[in-house]
FILUMKE-806157 format. One record per atom (N, C-alpha, C): x, y, z. Coordinates in steps of 0.2 Angstrom, whole numbers, plus 5000, padded with zeros to 4 digits. Each point is the difference from the previous one (the first is absolute). Last residue first. Example, Ala and Ser with C-alpha at 12.3 -4.5 7.8 and 13.67 -1.06 7.14 Angstrom:
FILUMKE-806157
506449895035
500450065001
499650055003
500249725000
499650065000
500450065000
This chain:
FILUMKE-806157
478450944840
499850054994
500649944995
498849905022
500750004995
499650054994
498450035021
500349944996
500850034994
498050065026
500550034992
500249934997
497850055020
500949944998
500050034992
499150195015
499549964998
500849954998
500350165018
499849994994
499849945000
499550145021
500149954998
500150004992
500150235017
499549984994
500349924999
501150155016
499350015001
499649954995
502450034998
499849965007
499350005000
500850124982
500349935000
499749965004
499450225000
499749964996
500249924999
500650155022
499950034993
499849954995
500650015025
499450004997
499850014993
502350005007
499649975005
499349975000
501450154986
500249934997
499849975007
499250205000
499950004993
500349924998
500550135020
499149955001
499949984993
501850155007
500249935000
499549955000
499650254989
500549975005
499949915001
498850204982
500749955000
500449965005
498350165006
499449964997
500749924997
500950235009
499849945005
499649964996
500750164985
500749955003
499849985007
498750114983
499949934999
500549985005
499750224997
499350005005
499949915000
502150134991
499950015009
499449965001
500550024978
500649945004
499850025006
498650114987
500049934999
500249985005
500650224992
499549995008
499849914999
501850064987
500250035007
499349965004
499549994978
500549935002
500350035006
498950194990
499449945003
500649945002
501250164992
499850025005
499349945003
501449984981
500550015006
499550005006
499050034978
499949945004
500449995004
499950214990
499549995003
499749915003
502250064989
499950075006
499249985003
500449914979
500449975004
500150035007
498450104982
500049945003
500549975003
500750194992
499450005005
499649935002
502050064982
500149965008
499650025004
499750094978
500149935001
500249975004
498650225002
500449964998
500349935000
498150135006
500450025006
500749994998
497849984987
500050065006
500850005003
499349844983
500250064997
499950065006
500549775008
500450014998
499950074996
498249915011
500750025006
500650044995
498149894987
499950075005
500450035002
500349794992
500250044996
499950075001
499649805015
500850035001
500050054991
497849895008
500350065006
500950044997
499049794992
499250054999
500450055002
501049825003
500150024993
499650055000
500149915020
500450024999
500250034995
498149875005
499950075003
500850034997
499849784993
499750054998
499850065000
501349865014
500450034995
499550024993
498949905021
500650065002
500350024993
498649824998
499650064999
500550075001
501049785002
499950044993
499750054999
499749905020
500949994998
500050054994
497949905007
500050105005
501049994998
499049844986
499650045002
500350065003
500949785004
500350054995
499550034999
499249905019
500650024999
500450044996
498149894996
499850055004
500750055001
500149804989
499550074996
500150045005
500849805009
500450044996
499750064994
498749875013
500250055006
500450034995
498849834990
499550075001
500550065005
501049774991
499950054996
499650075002
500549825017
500650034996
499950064995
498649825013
499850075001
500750074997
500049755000
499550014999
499850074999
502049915011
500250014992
499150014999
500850125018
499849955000
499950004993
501750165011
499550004998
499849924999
502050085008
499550025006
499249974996
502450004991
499949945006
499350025003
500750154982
499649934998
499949965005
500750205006
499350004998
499949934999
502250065010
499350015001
499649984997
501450014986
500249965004
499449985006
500550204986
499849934997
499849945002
501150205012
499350004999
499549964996
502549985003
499850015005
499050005000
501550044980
499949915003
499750005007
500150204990
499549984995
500449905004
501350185008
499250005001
499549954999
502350004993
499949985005
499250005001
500850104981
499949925000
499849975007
500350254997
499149974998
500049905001
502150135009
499350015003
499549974997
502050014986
499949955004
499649995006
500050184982
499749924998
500449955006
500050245004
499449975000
499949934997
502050104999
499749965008
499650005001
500850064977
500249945004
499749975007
499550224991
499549934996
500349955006
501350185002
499450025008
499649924994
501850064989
500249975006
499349975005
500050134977
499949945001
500249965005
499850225000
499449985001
500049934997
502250115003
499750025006
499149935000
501450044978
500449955006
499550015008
499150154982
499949944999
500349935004
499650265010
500349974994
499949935000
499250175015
500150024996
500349974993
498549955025
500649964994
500050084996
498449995016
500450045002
500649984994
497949895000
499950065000
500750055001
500049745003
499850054995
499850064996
500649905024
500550024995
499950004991
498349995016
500450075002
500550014996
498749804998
499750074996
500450075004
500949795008
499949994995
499650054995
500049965024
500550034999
500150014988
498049895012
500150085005
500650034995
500049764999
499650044995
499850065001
501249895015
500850004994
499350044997
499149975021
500350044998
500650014993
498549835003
499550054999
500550075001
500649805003
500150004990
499550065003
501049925019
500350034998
499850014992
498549905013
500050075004
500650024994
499349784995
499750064998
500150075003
501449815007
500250014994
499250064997
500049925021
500950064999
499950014994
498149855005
499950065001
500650055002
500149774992
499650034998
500150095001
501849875010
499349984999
499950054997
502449894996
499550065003
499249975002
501649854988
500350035007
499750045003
499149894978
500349965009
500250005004
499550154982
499449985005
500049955003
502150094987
499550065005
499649955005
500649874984
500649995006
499850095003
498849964978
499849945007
500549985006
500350204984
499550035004
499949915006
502050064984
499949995008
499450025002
500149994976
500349955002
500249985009
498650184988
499649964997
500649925006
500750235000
499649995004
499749914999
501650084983
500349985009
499650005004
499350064981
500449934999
500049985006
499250224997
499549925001
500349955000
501250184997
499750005006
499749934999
500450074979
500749995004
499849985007
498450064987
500049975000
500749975003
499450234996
499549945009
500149934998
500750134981
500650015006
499749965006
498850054980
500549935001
500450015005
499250194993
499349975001
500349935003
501650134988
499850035008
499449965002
500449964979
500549985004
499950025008
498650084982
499949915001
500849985005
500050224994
499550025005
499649905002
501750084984
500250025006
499549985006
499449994975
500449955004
500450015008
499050184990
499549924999
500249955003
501450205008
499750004994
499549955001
500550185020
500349954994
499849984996
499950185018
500250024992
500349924998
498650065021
500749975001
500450004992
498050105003
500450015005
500649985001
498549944982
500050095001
500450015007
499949764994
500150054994
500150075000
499449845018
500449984997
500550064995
497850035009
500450005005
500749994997
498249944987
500150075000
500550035005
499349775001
500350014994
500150104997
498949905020
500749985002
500450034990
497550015012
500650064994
500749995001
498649845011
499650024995
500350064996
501149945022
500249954992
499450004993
499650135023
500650034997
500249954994
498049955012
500050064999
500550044995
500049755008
499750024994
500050064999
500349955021
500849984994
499850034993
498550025019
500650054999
500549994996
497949875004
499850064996
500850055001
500249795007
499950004991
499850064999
500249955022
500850014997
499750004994
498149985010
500450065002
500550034998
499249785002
499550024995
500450104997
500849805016
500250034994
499650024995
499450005020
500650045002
500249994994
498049895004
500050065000
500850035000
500049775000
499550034996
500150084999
501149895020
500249994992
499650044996
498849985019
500850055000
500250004994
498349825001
499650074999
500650075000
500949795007
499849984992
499850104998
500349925022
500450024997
500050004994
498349985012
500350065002
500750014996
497649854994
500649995001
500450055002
497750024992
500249975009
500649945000
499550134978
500050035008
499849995006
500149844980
500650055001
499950075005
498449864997
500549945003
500650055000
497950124990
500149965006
500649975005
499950024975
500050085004
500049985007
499649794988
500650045001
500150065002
497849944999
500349955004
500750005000
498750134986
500150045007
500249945003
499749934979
500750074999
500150015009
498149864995
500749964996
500650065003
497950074998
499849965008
500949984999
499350104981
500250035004
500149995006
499549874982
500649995002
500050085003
498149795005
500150074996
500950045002
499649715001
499850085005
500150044997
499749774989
500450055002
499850045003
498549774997
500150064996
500850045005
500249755003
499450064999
500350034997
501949885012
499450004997
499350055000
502750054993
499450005004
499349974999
502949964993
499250014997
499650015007
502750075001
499549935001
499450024997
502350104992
499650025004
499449945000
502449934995
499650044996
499750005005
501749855006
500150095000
499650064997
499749765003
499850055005
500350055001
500349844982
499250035002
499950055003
502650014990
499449905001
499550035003
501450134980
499850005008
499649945001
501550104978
499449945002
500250015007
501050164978
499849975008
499649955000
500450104979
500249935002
500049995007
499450214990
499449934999
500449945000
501150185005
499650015006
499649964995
501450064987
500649955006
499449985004
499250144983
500049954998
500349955005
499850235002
499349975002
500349924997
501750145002
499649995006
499649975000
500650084978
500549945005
499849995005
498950184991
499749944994
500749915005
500350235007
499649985003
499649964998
501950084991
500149975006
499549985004
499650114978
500549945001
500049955007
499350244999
499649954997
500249955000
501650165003
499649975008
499449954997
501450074985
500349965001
499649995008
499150164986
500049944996
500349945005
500150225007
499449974999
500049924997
502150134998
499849985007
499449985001
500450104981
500249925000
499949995008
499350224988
499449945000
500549945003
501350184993
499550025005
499749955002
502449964990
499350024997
499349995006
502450075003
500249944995
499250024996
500350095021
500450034994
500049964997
499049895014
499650045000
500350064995
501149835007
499449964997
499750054996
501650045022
500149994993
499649994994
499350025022
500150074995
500449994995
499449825009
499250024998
500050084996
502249875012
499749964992
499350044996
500850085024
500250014997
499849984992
498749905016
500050105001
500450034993
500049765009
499450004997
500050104997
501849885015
499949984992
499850034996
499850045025
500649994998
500150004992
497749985010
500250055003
501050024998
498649824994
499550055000
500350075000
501149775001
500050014994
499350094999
501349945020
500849984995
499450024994
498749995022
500650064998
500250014995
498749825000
499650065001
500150074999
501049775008
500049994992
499750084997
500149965022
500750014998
499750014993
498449985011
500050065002
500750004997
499349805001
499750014995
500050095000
501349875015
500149984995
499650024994
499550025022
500550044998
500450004993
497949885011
499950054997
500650074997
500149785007
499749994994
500150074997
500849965020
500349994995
499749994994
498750035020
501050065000
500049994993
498449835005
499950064997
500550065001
499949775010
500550014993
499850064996
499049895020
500650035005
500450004990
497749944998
500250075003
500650015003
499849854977
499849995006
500150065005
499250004974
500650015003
499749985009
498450014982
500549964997
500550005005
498250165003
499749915003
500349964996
500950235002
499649985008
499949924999
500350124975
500549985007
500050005008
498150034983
500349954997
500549995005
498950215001
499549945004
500449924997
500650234990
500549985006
499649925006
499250034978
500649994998
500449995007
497750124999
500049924997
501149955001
499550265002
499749975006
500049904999
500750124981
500650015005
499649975005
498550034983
500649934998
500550025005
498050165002
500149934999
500249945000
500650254998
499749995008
499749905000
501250074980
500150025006
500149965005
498550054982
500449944997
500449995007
499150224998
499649945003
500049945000
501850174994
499949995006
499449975001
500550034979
500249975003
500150005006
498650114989
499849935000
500449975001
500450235002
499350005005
499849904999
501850104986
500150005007
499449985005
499750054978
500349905001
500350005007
499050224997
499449944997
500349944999
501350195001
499750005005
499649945002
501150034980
500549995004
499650015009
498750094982
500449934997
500249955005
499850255002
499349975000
500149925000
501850144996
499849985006
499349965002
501349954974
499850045005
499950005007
501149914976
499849975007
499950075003
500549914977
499350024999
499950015011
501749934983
500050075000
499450025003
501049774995
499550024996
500050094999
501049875019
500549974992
499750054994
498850005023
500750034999
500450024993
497949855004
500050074998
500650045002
500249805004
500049984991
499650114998
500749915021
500449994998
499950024992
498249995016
500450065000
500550004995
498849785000
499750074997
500350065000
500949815011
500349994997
499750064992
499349995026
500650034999
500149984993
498249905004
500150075003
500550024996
500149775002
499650054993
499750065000
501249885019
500349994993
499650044995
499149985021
500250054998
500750014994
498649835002
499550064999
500550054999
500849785009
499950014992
499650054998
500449985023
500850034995
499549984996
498549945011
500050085000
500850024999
499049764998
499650054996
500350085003
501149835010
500049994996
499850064995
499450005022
500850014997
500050024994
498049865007
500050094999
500850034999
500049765002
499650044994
500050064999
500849915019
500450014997
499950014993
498549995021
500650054998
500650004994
497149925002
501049965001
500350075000
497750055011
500349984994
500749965002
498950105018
499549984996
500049964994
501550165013
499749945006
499549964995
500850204988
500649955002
499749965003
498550154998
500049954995
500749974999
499550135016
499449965001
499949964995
501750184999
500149965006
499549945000
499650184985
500649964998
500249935005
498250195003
499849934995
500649954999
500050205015
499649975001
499849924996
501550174992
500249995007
499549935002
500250184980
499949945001
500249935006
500250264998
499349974995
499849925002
502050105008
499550035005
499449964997
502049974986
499949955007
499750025005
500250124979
499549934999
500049945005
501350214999
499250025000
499949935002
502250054993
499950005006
499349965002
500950084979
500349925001
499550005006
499850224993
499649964998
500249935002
501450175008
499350005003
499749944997
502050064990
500049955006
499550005003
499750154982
500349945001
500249965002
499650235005
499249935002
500449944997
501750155001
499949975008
499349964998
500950134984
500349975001
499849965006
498850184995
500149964994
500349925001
500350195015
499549955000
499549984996
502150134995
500249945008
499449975003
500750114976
499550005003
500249955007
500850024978
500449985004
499750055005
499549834976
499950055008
500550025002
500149844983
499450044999
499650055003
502049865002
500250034994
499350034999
500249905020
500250055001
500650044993
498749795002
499550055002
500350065001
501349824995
499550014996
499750054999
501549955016
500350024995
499550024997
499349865016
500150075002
500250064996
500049774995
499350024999
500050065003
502049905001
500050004992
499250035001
500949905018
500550065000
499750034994
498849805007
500150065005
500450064998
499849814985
499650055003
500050035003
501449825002
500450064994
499350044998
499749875018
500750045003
500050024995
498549844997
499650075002
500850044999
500349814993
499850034994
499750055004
501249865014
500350044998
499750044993
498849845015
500150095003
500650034995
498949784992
499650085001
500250065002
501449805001
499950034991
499450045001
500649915022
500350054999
500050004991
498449895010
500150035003
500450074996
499949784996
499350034995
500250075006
501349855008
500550014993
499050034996
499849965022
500450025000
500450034993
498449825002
499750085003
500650065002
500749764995
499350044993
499950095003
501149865016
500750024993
499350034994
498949915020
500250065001
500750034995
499149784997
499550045002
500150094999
501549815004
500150004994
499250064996
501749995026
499649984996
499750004990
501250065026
499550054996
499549964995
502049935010
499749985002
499350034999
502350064990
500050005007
499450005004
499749944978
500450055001
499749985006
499349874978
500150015004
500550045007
499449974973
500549985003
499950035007
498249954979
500550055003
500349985006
């Protein structure tokens, strides 16, 4: 593979296995929601399925991380798109067949978020130790790009197309995509030291394993800030995009496909986010750029809630999708310069754990909200937490964060050509 703006031929695999998975999720996302909501239309019905994706990164938290530091990371990768290839590929065929229920659909969600919690933690521990650290901005912008245009831009609308066409396809073709990932990602080859080193002797019990990352991540200030505050933003985001497809349809009266297109709409945002985040974060520091994502995300559920029409709540997506891009490089970015490649896997468990946990809580929560108060109750009620958030993180976000903050504070370990 053809070597890119010094990235390398490492990082063009991880990247192009990257995005043929994220756009088979993108035409799921819009298509699975569909799904469920020819079977229900129950808003917490609707919401545990996002719950169930969630679970398996509280569940399995502990084990994941300690067995990313332990094993080849690229194998497991490997082994957990080709699982979730044959997950997804079962729904598909009980789609086609007639035979797909919640129960059903609850239970490949529940396995495919431990596929997950697994192969993602494994996958992001791949880029820190291919890409050099003054080159993660841009790795990671580029794969947030790739991320907008096929997850979130592409992926949404095609899925609801797909999905008029014949229910089960969009399954089928996320199956596919993830049968592709797994195959680009067995021709990686990484040289030694980028796999996790053997320990001599017996191995330390992997709970002693887990708290030594628990640990390191809370006696890191800024890491621990991060951590917690986007645990937070997941319970609020999630709150209201867990019946973002009811929201869409009974509020905003659109159609199926209306509703994959408005979904695509943050993806507009993210382009642009994704393309001036490494010139943001070489201008800004750190800490402008998270005080102002805390208030665009503040502002973003009030303009959801208040929108009355589809141009209105497509607009307010857009500027979430250029806040999330930016965020997600800013806070990316951070972590990996901070973590030590040895201890990479356990911390990032820890890490996505309370991340993901937050949008567990959220899915749990936001069908409640929504048959008590309506479908703009969860929106109204994350307004208000991201208010109180932004005031209780915006000194913890001050200029100590890129002073003290992980980069400065923590040595990395030597990167090598992705």
């Amino acid at each position: 593979m053809k070597r890119s703006d010094g990235l390398g031929r490492a990082f063009g695999v991880l990247w192009s296995a990257s995005a043929v998975s994220t756009l088979g999720d993108g035409i799921v996302a819009a298509a699975a929601p569909l799904l469920v909501t020819s079977l229900t239309r129950d808003p917490v019905l609707v919401g545990l399925s996002v719950f169930v994706q969630q679970l398996p990164w509280l569940v399995l938290a502990p084990v994941s991380g300690v067995l990313v530091d332990r094993v080849d990371r690229r194998r497991l990768t490997v082994a957990m798109n080709a699982a979730r290839a044959a997950l997804t590929a079962v729904l598909a065929l009980a789609v086609f067949a007639g035979a797909a229920s919640l129960p059903l659909i609850y239970a490949i969600g529940l396995l495919l978020g431990s596929c997950a919690a697994l192969g993602d933690n494994a996958s992001s521990a791949l880029v820190p130790a291919v890409v050099p650290s003054e080159q993660l901005p841009s790795a990671n912008s580029r794969i947030f790009g790739a991320y907008s245009v096929l997850n979130k831009l592409c992926g949404p609308p095609l899925g609801a197309a797909l999905f008029g066409v014949a229910a089960g396809l969009p399954m089928a073709v996320d199956a596919a995509s993830f049968a592709g990932a797994a195959a680009l990602l067995s021709t990686l080859r990484l040289l030694p030291r980028d796999e996790p080193e053997p320990r001599a002797g017996a191995r330390p019990p992997m709970r002693r394993q887990f708290t030594e990352g628990a640990r390191w991540l809370w006696g890191q200030p800024a890491v621990r800030t991060l951590t917690l505050a986007l645990c937070l933003m997941n319970v609020t985001l999630i709150a209201g995009f867990s019946v973002m497809v009811l929201y869409a349809r009974e509020h905003l009266g659109l159609s199926g496909f209306g509703y994959g297109v408005l979904m695509s709409s943050g993806a507009v945002g993210g382009l642009v986010g994704a393309a001036v985040a490494p010139r943001l974060q070489a201008r800004f520091s750190s800490s402008v750029l998270l005080r102002v994502g805390l208030v665009l995300e503040t502002l973003t559920h009030v303009g959801l809630a208040l929108a009355g029409s589809a141009w209105v709540a497509g607009a307010v997506l857009a500027m979430f999708g250029v806040h999330g891009a930016v965020w997600m490089g800013v806070d990316r970015t951070l972590v990996q310069r901070a973590v030590p490649s040895e201890l990479y896997g356990r911390v990032m468990s820890v890490f996505m754990a309370l991340a993901v946990g937050g949008s567990a809580l959220g899915a749990l929560i936001g069908g409640p909200l929504a048959r008590a108060f309506g479908l703009t109750g969860p929106f109204w009620f994350s307004a208000v937490v991201m208010a109180a958030l932004t005031a209780f993180a915006w000194r913890p976000f001050s200029r100590s964060i890129d002073d003290r903050g992980p980069a400065a504070a923590v040595p990395r370990a030597a990167a090598v050509a992705d």
